[in-house]
C-alpha positions as a Markdown table, in Angstrom:
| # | Residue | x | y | z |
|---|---|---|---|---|
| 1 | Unk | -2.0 | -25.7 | -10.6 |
| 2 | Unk | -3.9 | -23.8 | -7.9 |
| 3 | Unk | -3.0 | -20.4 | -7.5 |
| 4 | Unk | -3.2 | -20.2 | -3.4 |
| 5 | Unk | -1.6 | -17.2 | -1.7 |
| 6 | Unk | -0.6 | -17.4 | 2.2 |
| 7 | Unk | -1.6 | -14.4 | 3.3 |
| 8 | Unk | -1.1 | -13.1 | 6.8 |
| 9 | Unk | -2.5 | -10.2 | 9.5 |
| 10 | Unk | -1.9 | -9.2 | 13.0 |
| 11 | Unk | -4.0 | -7.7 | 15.3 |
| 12 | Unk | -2.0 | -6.1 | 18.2 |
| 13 | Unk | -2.4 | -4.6 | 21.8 |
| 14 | Unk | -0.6 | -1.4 | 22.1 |
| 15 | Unk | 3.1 | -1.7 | 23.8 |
| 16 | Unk | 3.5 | 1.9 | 24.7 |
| 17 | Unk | 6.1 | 3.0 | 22.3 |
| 18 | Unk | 6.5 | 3.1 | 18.9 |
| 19 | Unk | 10.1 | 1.2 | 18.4 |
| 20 | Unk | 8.9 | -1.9 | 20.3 |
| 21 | Unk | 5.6 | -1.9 | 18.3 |
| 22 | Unk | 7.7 | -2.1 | 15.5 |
| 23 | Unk | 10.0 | -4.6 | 16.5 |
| 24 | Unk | 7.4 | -7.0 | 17.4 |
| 25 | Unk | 5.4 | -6.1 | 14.4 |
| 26 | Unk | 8.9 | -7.2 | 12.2 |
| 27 | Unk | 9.1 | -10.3 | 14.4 |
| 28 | Unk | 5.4 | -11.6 | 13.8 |
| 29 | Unk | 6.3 | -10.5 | 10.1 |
| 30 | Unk | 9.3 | -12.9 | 10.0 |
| 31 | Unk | 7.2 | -15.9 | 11.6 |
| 32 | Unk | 4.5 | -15.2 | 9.3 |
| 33 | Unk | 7.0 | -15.8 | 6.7 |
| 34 | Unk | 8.5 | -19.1 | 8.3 |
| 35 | Unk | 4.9 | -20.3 | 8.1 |
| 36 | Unk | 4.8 | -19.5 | 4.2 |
| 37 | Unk | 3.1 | -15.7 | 3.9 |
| 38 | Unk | 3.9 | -14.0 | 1.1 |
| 39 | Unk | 2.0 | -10.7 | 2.2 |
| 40 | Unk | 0.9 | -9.8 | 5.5 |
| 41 | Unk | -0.8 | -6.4 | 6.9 |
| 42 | Unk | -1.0 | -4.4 | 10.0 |
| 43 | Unk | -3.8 | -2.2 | 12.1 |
| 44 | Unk | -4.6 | 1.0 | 11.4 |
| 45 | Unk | -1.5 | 3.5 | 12.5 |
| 46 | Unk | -0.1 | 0.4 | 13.3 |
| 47 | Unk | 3.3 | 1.9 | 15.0 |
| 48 | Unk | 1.3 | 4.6 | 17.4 |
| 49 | Unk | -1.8 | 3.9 | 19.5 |
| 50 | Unk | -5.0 | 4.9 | 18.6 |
| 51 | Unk | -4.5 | 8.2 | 19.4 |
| 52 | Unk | -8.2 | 9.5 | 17.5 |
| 53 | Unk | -9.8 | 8.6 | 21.1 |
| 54 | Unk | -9.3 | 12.4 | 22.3 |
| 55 | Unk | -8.6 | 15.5 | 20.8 |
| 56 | Unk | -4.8 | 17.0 | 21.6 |
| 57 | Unk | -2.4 | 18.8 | 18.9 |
| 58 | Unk | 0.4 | 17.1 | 20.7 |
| 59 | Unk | -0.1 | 13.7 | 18.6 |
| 60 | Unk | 0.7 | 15.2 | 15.5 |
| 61 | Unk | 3.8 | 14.2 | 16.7 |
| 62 | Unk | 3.3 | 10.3 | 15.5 |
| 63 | Unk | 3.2 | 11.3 | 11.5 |
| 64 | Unk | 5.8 | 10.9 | 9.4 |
| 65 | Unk | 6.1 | 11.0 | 6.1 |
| 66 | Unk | 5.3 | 8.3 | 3.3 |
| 67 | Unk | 7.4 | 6.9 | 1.7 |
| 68 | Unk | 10.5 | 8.6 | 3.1 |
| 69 | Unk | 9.6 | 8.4 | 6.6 |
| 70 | Unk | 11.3 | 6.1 | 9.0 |
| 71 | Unk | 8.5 | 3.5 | 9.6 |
| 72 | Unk | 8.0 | 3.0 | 5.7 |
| 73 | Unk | 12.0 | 2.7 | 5.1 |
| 74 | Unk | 11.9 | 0.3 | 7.9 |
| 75 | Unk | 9.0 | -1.7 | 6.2 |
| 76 | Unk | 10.6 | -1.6 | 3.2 |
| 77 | Unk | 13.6 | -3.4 | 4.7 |
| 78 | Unk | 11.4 | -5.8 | 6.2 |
| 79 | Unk | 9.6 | -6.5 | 3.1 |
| 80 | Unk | 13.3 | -7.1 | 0.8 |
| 81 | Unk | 14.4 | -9.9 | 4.3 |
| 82 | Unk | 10.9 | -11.7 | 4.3 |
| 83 | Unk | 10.6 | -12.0 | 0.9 |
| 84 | Unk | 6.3 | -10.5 | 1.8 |
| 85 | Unk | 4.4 | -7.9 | 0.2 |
| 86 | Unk | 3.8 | -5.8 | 3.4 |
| 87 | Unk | 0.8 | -3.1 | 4.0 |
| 88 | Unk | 1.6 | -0.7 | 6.7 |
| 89 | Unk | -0.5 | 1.5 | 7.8 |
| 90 | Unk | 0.7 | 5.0 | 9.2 |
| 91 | Unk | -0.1 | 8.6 | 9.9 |
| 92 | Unk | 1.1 | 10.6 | 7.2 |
| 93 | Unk | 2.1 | 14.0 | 7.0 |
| 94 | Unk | 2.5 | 15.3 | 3.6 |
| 95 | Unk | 3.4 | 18.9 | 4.3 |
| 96 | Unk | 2.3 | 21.3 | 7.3 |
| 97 | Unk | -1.2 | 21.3 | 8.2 |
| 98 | Unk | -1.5 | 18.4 | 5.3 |
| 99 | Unk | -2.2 | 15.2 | 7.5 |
| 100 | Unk | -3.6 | 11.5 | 6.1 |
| 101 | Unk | -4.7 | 8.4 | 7.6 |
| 102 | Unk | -2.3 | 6.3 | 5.4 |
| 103 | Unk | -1.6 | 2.8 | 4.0 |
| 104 | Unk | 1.8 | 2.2 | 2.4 |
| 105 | Unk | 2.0 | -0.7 | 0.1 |
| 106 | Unk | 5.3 | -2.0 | 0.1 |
| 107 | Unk | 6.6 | -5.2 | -3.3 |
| 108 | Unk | 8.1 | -7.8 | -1.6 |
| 109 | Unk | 11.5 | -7.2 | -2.9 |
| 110 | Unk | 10.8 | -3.7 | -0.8 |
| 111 | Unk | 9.9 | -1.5 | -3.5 |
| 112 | Unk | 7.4 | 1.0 | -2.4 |
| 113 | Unk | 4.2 | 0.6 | -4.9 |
| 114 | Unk | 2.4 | 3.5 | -3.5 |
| 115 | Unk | -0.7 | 4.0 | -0.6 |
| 116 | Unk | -4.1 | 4.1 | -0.3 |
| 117 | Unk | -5.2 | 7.5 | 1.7 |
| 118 | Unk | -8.4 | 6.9 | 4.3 |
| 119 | Unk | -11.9 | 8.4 | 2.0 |
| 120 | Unk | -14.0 | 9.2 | 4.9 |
| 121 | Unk | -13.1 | 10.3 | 8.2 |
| 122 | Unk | -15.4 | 9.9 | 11.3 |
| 123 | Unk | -16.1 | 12.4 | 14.2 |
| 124 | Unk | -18.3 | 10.9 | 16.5 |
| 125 | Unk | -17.1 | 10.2 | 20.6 |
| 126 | Unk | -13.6 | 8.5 | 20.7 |
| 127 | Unk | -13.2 | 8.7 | 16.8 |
| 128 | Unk | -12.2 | 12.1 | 16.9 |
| 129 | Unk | -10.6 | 12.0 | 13.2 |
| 130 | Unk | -11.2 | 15.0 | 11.7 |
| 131 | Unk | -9.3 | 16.8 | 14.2 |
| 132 | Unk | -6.5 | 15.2 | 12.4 |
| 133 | Unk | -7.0 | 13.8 | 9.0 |
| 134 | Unk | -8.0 | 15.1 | 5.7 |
| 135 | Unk | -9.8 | 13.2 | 3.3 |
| 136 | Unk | -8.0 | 10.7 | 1.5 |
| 137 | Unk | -7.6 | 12.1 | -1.9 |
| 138 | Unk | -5.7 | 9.7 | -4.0 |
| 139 | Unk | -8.6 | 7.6 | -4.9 |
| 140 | Unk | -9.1 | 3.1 | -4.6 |
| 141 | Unk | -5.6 | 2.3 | -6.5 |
| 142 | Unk | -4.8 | -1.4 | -6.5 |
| 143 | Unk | -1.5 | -2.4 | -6.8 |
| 144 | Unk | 0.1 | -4.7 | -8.8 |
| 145 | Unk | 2.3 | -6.9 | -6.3 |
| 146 | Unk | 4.6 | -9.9 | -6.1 |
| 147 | Unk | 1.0 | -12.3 | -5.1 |
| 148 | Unk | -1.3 | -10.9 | -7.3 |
| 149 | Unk | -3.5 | -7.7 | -7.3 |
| 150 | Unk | -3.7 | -5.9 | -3.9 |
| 151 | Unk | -5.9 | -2.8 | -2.0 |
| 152 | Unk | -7.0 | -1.0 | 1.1 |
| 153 | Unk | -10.1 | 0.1 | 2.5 |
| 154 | Unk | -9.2 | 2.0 | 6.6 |
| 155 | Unk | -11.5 | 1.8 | 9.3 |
| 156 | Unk | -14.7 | 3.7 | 8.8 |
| 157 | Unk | -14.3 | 3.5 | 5.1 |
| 158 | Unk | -15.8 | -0.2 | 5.5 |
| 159 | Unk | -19.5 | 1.3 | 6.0 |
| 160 | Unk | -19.5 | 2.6 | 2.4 |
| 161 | Unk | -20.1 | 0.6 | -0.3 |
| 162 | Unk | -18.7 | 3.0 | -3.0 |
| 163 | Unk | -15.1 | 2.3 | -2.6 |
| 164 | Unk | -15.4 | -1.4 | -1.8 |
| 165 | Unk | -17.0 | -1.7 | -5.5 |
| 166 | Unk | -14.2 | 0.5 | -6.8 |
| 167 | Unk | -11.7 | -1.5 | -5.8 |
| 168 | Unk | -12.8 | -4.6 | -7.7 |
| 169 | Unk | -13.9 | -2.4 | -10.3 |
| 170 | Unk | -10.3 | -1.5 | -10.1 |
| 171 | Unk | -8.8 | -5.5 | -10.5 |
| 172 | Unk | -8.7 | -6.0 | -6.4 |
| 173 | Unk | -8.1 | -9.8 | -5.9 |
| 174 | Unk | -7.2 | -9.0 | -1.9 |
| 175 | Unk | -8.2 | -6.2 | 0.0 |
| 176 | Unk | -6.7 | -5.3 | 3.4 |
| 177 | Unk | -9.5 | -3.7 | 5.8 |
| 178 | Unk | -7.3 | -2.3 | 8.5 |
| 179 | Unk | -9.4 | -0.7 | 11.3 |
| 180 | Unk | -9.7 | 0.2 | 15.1 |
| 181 | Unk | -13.5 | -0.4 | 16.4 |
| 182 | Unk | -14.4 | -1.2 | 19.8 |
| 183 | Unk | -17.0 | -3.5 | 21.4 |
| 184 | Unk | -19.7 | -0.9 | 22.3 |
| 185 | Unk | -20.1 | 0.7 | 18.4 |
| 186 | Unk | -20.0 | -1.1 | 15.9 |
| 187 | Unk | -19.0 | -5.1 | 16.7 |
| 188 | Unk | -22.0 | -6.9 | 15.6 |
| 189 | Unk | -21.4 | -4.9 | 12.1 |
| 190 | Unk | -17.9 | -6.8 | 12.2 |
| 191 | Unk | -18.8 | -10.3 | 11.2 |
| 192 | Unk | -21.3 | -8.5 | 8.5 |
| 193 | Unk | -19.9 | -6.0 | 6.6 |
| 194 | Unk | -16.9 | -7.3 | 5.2 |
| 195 | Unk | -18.2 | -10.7 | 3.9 |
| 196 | Unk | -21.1 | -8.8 | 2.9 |
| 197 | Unk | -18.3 | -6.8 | 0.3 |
| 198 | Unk | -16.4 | -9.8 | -0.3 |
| 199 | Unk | -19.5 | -11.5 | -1.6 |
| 200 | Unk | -20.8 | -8.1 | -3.7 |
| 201 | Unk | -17.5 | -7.6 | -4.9 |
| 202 | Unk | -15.7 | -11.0 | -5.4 |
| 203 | Unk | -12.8 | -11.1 | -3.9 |
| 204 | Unk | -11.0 | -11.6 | -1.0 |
| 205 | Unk | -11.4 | -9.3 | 2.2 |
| 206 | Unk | -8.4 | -9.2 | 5.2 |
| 207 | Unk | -10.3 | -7.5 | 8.1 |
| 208 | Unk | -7.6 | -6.6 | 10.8 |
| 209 | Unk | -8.6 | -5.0 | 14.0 |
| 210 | Unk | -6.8 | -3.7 | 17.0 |
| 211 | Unk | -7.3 | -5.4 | 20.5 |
| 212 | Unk | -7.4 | -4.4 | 24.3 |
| 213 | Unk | -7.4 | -0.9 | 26.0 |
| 214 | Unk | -5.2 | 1.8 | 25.5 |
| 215 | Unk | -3.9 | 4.7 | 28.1 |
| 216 | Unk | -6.0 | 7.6 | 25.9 |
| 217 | Unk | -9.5 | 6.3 | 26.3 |
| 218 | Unk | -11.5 | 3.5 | 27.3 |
| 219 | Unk | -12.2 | 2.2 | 24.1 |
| 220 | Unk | -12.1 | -2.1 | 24.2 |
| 221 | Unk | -10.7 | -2.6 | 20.8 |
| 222 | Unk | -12.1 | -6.6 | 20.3 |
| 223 | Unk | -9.6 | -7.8 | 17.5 |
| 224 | Unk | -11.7 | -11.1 | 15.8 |
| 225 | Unk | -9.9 | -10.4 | 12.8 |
| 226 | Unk | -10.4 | -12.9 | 9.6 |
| 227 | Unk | -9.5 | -13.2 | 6.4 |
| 228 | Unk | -13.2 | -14.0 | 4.1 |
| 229 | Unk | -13.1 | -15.3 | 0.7 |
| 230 | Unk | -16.0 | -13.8 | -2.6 |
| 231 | Unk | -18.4 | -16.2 | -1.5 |
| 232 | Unk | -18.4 | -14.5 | 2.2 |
| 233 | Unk | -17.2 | -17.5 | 4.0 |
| 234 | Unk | -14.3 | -17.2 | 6.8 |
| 235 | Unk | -10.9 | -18.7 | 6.0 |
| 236 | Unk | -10.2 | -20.4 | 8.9 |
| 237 | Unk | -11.2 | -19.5 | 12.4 |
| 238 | Unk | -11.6 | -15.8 | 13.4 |
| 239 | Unk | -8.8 | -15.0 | 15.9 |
| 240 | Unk | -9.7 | -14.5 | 19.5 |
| 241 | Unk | -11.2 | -11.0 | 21.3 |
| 242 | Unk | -8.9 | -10.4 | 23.7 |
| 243 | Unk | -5.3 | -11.1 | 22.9 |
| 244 | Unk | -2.7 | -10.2 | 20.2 |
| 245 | Unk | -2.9 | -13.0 | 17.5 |
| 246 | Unk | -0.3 | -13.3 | 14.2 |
| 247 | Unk | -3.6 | -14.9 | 11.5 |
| 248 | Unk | -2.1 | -17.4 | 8.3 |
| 249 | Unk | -4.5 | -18.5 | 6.0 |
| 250 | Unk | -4.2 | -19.8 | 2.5 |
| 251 | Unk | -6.3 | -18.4 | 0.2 |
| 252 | Unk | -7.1 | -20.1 | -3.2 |
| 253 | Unk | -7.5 | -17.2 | -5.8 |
| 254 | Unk | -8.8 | -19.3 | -8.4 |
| 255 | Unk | -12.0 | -19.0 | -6.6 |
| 256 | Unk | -12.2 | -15.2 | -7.6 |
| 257 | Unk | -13.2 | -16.6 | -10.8 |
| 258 | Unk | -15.4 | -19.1 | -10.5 |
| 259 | Unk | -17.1 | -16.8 | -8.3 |
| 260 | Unk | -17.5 | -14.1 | -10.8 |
| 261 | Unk | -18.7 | -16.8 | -13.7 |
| 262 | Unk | -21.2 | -18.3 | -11.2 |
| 263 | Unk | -22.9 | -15.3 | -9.5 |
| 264 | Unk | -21.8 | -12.4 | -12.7 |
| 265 | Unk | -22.5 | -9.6 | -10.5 |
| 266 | Unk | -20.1 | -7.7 | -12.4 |
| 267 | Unk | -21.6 | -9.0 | -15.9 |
| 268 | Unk | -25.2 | -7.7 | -14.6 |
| 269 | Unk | -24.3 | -4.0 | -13.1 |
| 270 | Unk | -25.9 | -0.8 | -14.6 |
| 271 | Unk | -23.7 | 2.2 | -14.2 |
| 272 | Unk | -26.3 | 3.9 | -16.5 |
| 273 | Unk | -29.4 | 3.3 | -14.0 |
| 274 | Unk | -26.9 | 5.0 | -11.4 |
| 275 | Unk | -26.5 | 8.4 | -11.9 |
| 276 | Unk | -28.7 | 9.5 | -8.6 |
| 277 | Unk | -25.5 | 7.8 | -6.7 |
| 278 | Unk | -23.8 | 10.8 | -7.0 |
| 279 | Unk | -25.6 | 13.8 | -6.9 |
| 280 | Unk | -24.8 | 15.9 | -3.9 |
């Protein structure tokens, strides 16, 4: 039989406060399920606003911890009533002074598998990250879940090749791009560089972005979120640019391997021609 997953992501306007971006988060998670997901994902720091659009201490105050935090525990629950393997992204804080851009991957009978810390962190105008995030640290773990073989790549990691090959070097089947890019940087690199990764790597690629204007910059976040399957080609239509959207798209893993036996990119690397790849 085919082995099709219903996968699912929402890209969200900000609501102001964390618990009602949380409940509605939990009640496009539970239609999502109705409509036959069995994992979804969320935008980057998916319960707070994009916050990274200024510089100002007094934001630290949206981290929490992972996996004991409350937006975590709360996922977890989530996860064990929809029956979904859920990937929520947060803002983590680890100890004081030790702060991550953070993707908890939750089972979906709510065990906690782990997360996926953000590798490279941008400073450049209204992406002021490194004024709160250290490098992620923990590596391109995929997780074995309840729908197959799962992983993340945040935001700005999506420019770098390195990790995206990683990940399938790693077993990714699915990887979860959650991110927050507006119209005026980067959007004609948005229908590029994730099928681009899906087709060098061979697998599928969930690329979730945030929509509309929030109240700490003017950045016009432009959603158009897709899924795209190894041979770069969208899964369904891309969702709209302007309004919040709940995307469910069946995606037919078998294709992962004919994929890989037509095109063998992975048959025809040379890790031993690459050594200059990682000189400082």
């Amino acid at each position: 039989m085919p082995n099709v997953v219903t996968a699912a992501l929402v890209q969200a306007t900000w609501t102001g406060d964390t618990e009602s971006m949380l409940a509605k988060h939990e009640e496009h998670a539970r239609e999502a399920a109705r409509r036959g997901a069995k994992v979804i994902g969320f935008q980057e720091v998916f319960n707070a606003p994009y916050f990274c659009q200024v510089q100002d201490a007094e934001h630290y105050r949206w981290a929490e911890a992972v996996p004991d935090g409350p937006t975590v525990r709360r996922m977890r629950d989530l996860a064990r009533e929809t029956g979904m393997v859920v990937v929520a992204p947060v803002f983590e804080v680890e100890q004081p002074g030790h702060y991550y851009n953070t993707a908890a991957v939750i089972d979906a009978d709510g065990t906690y598998l782990g997360k996926y810390r953000k590798t490279h962190i941008p400073q450049v105008k209204g992406f002021w990250e490194k004024f709160y995030f250290r490098p992620g640290n923990l590596g391109w773990p995929v997780f074995d879940t309840a729908v197959g073989r799962v992983g993340v790549y945040i935001c700005y990691d999506r420019h770098f090749p390195e990790g995206w090959r990683q990940l399938g070097l790693n077993g990714a089947q699915l990887v979860y791009n959650p991110s927050a890019t507006h119209r005026g940087l980067s959007a004609y690199l948005w229908r590029l560089e994730q099928p681009a990764a899906a087709v060098a790597n061979e697998y599928f690629v969930a690329a979730i972005n945030r929509v509309g204007v929030e109240e700490y910059g003017d950045n016009d976040f432009y959603g158009t979120s897709y899924f795209v399957d190894p041979r770069g080609q969208f899964v369904g239509d891309v969702a709209g640019d302007t309004k919040e959207e709940l995307v469910v798209r069946d995606l037919d893993f078998d294709l992962i391997d004919e994929v890989r036996q037509q095109w063998a990119f992975y048959r025809d690397r040379r890790p031993d021609a690459y050594e200059g790849l990682v000189r400082p």
